[in-house]
C-alpha positions as CSV (number, residue, x, y, z in Angstrom):
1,X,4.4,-16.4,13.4
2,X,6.8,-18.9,14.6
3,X,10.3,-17.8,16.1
4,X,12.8,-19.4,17.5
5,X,14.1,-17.8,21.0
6,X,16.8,-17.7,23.7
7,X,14.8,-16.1,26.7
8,X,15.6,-16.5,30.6
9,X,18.2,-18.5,29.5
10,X,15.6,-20.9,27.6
11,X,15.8,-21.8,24.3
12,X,12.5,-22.5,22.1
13,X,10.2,-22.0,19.3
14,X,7.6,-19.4,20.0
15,X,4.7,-18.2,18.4
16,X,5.1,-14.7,18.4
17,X,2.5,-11.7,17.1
18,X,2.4,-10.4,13.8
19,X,5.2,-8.2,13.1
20,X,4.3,-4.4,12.7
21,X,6.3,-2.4,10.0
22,X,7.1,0.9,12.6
23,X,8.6,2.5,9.0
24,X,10.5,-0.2,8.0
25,X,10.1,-3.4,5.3
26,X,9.0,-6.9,6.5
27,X,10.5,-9.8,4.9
28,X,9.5,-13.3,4.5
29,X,12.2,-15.1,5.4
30,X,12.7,-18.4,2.9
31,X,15.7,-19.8,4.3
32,X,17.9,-18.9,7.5
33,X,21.5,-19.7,8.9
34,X,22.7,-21.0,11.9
35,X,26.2,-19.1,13.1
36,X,28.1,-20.0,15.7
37,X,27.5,-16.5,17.0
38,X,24.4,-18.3,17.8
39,X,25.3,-20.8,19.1
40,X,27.2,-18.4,22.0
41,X,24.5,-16.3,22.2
42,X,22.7,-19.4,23.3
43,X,25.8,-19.5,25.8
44,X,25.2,-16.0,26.9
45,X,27.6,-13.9,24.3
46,X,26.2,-10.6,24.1
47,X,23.5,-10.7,26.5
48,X,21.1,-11.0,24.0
49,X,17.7,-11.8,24.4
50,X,14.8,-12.7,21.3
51,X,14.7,-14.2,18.3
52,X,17.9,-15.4,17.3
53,X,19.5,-15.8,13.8
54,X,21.6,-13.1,11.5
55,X,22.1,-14.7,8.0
56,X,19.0,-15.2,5.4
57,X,17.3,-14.5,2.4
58,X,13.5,-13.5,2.0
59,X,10.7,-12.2,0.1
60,X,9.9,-8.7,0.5
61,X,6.3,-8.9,1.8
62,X,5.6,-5.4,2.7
63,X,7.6,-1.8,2.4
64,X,5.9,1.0,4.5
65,X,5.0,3.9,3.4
66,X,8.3,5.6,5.3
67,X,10.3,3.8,2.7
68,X,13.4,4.1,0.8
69,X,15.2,3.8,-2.3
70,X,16.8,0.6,-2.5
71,X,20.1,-0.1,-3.9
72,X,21.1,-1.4,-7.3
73,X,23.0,-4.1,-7.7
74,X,24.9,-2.8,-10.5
75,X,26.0,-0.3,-7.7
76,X,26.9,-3.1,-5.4
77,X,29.2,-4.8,-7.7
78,X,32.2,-1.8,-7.1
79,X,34.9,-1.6,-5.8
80,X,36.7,-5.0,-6.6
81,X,38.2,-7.6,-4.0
82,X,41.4,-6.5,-4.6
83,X,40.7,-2.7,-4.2
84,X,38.4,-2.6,-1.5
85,X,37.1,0.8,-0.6
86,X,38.5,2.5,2.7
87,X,36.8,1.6,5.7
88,X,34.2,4.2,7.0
89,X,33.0,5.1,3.0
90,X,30.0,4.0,1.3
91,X,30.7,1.3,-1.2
92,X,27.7,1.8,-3.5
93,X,26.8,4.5,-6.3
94,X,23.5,6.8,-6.0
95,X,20.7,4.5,-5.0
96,X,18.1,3.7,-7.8
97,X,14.6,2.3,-7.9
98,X,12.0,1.6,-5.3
99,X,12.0,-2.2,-3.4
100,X,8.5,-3.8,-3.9
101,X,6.6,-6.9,-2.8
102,X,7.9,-10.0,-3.8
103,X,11.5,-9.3,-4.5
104,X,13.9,-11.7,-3.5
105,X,16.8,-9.7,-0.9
106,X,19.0,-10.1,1.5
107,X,19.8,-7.7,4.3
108,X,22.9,-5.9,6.4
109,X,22.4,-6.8,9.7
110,X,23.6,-3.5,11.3
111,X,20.8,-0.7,11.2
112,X,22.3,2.3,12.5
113,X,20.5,5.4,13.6
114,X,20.9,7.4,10.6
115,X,21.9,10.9,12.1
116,X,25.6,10.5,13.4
117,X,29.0,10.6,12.2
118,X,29.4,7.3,11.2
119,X,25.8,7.3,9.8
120,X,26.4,9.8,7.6
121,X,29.7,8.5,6.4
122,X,28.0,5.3,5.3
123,X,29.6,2.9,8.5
124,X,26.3,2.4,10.2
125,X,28.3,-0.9,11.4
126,X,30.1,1.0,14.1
127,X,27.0,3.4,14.9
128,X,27.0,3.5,18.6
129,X,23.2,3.5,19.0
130,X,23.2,0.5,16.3
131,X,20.6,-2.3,16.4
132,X,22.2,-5.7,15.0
133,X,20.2,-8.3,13.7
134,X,19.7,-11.5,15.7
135,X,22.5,-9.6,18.0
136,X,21.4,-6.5,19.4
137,X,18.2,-4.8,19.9
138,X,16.6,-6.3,17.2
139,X,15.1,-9.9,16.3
140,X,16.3,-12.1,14.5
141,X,15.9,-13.7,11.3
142,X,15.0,-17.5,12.9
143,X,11.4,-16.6,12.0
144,X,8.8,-16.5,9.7
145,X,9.4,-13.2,9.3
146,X,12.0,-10.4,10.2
147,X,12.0,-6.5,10.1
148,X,14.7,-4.4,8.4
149,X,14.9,-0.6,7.9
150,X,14.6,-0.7,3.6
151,X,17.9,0.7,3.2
152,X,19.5,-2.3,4.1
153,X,18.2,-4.7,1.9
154,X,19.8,-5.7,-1.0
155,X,17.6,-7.1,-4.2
156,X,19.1,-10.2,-5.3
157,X,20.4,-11.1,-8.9
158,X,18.9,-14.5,-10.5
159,X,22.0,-16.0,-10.9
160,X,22.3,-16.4,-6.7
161,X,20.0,-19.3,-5.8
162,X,18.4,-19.5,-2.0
163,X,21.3,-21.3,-0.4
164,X,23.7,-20.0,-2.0
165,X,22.1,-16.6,-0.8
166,X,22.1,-17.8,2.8
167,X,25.8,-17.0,2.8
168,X,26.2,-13.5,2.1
169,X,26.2,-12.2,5.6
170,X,29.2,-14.5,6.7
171,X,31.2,-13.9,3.1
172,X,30.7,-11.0,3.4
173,X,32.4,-11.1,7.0
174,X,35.2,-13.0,5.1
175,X,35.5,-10.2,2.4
176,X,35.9,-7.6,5.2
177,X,39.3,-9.1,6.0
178,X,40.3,-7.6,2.5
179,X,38.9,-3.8,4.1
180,X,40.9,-4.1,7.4
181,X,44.4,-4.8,5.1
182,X,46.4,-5.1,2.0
183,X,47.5,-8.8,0.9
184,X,49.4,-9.6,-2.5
185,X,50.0,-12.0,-3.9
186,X,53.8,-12.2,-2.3
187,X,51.8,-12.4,1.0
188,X,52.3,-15.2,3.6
189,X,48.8,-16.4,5.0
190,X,47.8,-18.4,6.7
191,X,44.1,-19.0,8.1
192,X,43.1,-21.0,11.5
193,X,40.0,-22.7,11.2
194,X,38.6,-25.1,9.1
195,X,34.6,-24.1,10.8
196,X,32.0,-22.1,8.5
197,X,34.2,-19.2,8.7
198,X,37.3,-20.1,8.3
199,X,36.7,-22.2,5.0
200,X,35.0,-18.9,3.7
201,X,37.7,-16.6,4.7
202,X,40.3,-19.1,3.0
203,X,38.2,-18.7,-0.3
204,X,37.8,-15.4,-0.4
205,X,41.8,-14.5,0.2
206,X,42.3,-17.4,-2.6
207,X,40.8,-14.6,-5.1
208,X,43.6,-12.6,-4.1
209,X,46.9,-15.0,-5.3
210,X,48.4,-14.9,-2.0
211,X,50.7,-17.9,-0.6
212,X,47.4,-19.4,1.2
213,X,47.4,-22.0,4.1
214,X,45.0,-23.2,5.8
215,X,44.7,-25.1,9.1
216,X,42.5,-27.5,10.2
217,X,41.6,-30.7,12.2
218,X,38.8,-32.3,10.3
219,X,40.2,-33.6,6.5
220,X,36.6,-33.8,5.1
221,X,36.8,-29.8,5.5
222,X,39.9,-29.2,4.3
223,X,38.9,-31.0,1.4
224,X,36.3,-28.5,0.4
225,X,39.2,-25.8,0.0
226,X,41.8,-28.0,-1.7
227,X,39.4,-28.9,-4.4
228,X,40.2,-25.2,-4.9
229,X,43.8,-25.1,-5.2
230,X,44.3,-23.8,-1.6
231,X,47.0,-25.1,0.4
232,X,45.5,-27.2,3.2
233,X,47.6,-29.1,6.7
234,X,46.0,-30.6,9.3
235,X,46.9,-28.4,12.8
236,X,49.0,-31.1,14.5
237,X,51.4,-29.9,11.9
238,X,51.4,-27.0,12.3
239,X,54.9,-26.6,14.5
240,X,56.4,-26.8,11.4
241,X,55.4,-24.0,9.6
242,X,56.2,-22.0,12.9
243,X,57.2,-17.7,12.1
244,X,56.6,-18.2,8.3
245,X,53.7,-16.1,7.6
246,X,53.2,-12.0,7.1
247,X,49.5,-12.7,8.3
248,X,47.5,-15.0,10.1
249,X,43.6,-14.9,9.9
250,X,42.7,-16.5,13.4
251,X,38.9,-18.1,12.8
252,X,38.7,-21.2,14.7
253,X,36.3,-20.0,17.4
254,X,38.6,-21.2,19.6
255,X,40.8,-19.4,22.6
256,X,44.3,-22.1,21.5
257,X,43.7,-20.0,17.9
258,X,45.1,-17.1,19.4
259,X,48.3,-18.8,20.7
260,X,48.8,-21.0,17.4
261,X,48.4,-17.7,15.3
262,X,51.5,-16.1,17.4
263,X,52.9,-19.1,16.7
264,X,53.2,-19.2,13.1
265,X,53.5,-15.2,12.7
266,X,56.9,-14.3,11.7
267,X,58.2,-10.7,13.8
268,X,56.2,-8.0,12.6
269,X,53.2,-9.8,11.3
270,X,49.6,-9.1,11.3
271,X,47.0,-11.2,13.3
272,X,43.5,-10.5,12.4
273,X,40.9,-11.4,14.6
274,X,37.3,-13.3,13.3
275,X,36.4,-15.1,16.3
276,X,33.8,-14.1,18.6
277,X,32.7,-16.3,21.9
278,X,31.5,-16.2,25.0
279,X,34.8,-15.9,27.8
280,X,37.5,-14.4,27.8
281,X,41.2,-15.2,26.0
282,X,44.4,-15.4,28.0
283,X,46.9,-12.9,25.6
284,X,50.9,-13.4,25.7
285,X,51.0,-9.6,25.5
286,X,54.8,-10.0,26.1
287,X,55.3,-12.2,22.8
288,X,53.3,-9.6,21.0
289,X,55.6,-6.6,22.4
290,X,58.8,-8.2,21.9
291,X,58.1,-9.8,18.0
292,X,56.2,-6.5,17.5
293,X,52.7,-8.2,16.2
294,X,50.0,-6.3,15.0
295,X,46.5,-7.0,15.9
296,X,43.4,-6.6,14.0
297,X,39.6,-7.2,14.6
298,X,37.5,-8.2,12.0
299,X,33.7,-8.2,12.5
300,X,31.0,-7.6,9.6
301,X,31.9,-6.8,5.9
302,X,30.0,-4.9,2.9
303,X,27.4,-7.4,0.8
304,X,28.8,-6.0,-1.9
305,X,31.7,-7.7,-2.9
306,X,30.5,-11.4,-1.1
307,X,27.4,-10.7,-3.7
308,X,29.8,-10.5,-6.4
309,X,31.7,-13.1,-5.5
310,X,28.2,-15.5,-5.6
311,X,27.1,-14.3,-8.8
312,X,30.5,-14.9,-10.9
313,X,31.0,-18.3,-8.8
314,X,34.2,-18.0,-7.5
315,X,33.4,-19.4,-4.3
316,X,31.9,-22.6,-3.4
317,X,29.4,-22.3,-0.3
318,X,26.8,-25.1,-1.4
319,X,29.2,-27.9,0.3
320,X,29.4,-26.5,3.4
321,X,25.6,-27.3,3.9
322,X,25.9,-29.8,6.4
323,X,21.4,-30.5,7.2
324,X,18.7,-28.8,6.8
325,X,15.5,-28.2,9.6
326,X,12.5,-26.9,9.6
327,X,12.1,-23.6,11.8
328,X,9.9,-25.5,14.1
329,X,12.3,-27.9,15.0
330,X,15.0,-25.2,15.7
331,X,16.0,-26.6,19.1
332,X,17.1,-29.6,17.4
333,X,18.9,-27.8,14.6
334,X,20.3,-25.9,17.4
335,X,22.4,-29.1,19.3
336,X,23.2,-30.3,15.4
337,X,24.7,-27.0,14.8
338,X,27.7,-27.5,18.1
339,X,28.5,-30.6,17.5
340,X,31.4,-31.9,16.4
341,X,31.9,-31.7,12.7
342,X,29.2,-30.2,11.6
343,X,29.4,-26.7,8.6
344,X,26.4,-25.2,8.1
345,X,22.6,-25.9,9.1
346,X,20.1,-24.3,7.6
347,X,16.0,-23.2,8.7
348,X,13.7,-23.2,6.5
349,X,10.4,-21.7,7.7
């Protein structure tokens, strides 16, 4: 099968062995996501090496015999946005029904080892001894086919088409924001970013009624979100929305986002954290001791509320579909994916 790779700091399309199932289901994967997590693995984030690639949907092709019950999507539907379920507790009801050949799914990316703490709790996302998807451990989903334990596949309702499907990992990164805090709808926020992320993140607090802002540099992005009612400024103006906002969602993939989000934080805000890239980030530790800022990482987020989200249509993902690639050209869709103004590029296998 073909597989697109960052090895010995090399990056290529390999033709790689047939996968082999070791207890868990293979997937045929229809249509894959490039993420700028990619893109810095590529740089040397995470010091990573294999098959790249974190966000798809696919085709069950096989479920071994060590299988398990898969969950229903009536399940995944609870809790709501606005009431998310603490963070370290399952978010689905008792599991029902088998996974079979053919099915349409998409998968968590985090594949914990099943036997500690966290494990057991249902927060396989923080398992220390965690394989990630494209990340850690574990190939990716750039491929013809992927490997996932069966638990962490998710069957997929008809109303979701393929590239609307593509999304869920990243939404649901944006709907974790909503498990990490409380926001009303009396809540300042603004969001930093107007990248892949940071236009999902600003759709996903929209659901919420808060006082949304979001910054930006490129207009034809900001667009996409103020066809939506959200509140958009480009971030040369910024300065003048400085210490107005309860909480800042910093998601530009940049190391100046950190700044601007002290910035605009009013004393005793909340800065929550999205970005991850390969370096390190100078921090005015002084600002955030004396204006008494809280800070907040944000990394992955349940399926179950970004699938909801899909299937009712309260978010638009379709326009930020930039071009689409074959796999085998997934150098190319590679570059196209850093530069300059691009959303989202897609592999299709």
């Amino acid at each position: 099968m073909n597989a697109l790779r960052y090895e010995n700091q090399n990056l290529s399309v390999v033709n790689m062995p047939k996968l082999s199932a070791d207890g868990e289901a293979i997937v045929r994967v229809t249509l894959s996501g490039i993420c700028n997590t990619d893109l810095e693995i590529a740089r040397g984030y995470a010091g990573f090496e294999g098959t790249l690639g974190h966000e798809f949907v696919g085709v069950v092709e096989s479920v071994s015999e060590a299988r398990a019950p898969a969950r229903a999507f009536s399940d995944l539907s609870k809790p709501s946005l606005t009431a998310p379920t603490p963070a370290g507790l399952p978010v689905w009801g008792p599991r029902v029904g088998l996974l079979t050949p053919g099915q349409r799914v998409v998968g968590e990316i985090n594949a914990g080892c099943g036997a500690c703490d966290l494990c057991r709790s249902g927060d396989s996302r923080h398992c220390p001894n965690r394989t990630v998807l494209g990340i850690v451990g574990r190939d990716g989903a750039h491929a013809e086919f992927l490997k996932l334990p069966v638990v962490n596949l998710l069957p997929l309702p008809d109303e979701i088409s393929d590239n609307q499907a593509v999304f869920t990992e990243p939404l649901a990164a944006a709907c974790g924001i909503l498990e990490r805090t409380s926001i009303t709808k009396e809540t300042r926020v603004a969001v930093i970013g107007d990248g892949k992320l940071g236009l999902l993140c600003a759709q996903v607090l929209g659901t919420t009624g808060a006082r949304l802002v979001l910054f930006g540099k490129h207009r034809h992005k900001l667009a996409i979100v103020a066809q939506r009612g959200i509140e958009t400024i480009t971030i040369d103006k910024a300065k003048m929305r400085k210490r107005e906002f309860d909480f800042v969602v910093e998601a530009s993939g940049s190391p100046t986002g950190f700044d601007l989000a002290l910035e605009l934080l009013h004393p005793r805000g909340v800065l929550l954290l999205k970005s991850t890239f390969h370096g390190a980030t100078k921090v005015d530790m002084a600002r955030i001791v004396v204006d008494e800022i809280s800070v907040v990482g944000s990394r992955c987020g349940r399926f179950a509320p970004a699938l909801e989200l899909l299937k009712t249509g309260a978010v638009d993902v379709e326009s930020l579909i930039s071009e689409e690639f074959a796999l085998t050209d997934g150098v190319r869709a590679m570059e196209r994916a850093a530069d300059a103004g691009m959303l989202k590029v897609l592999l299709r296998p």
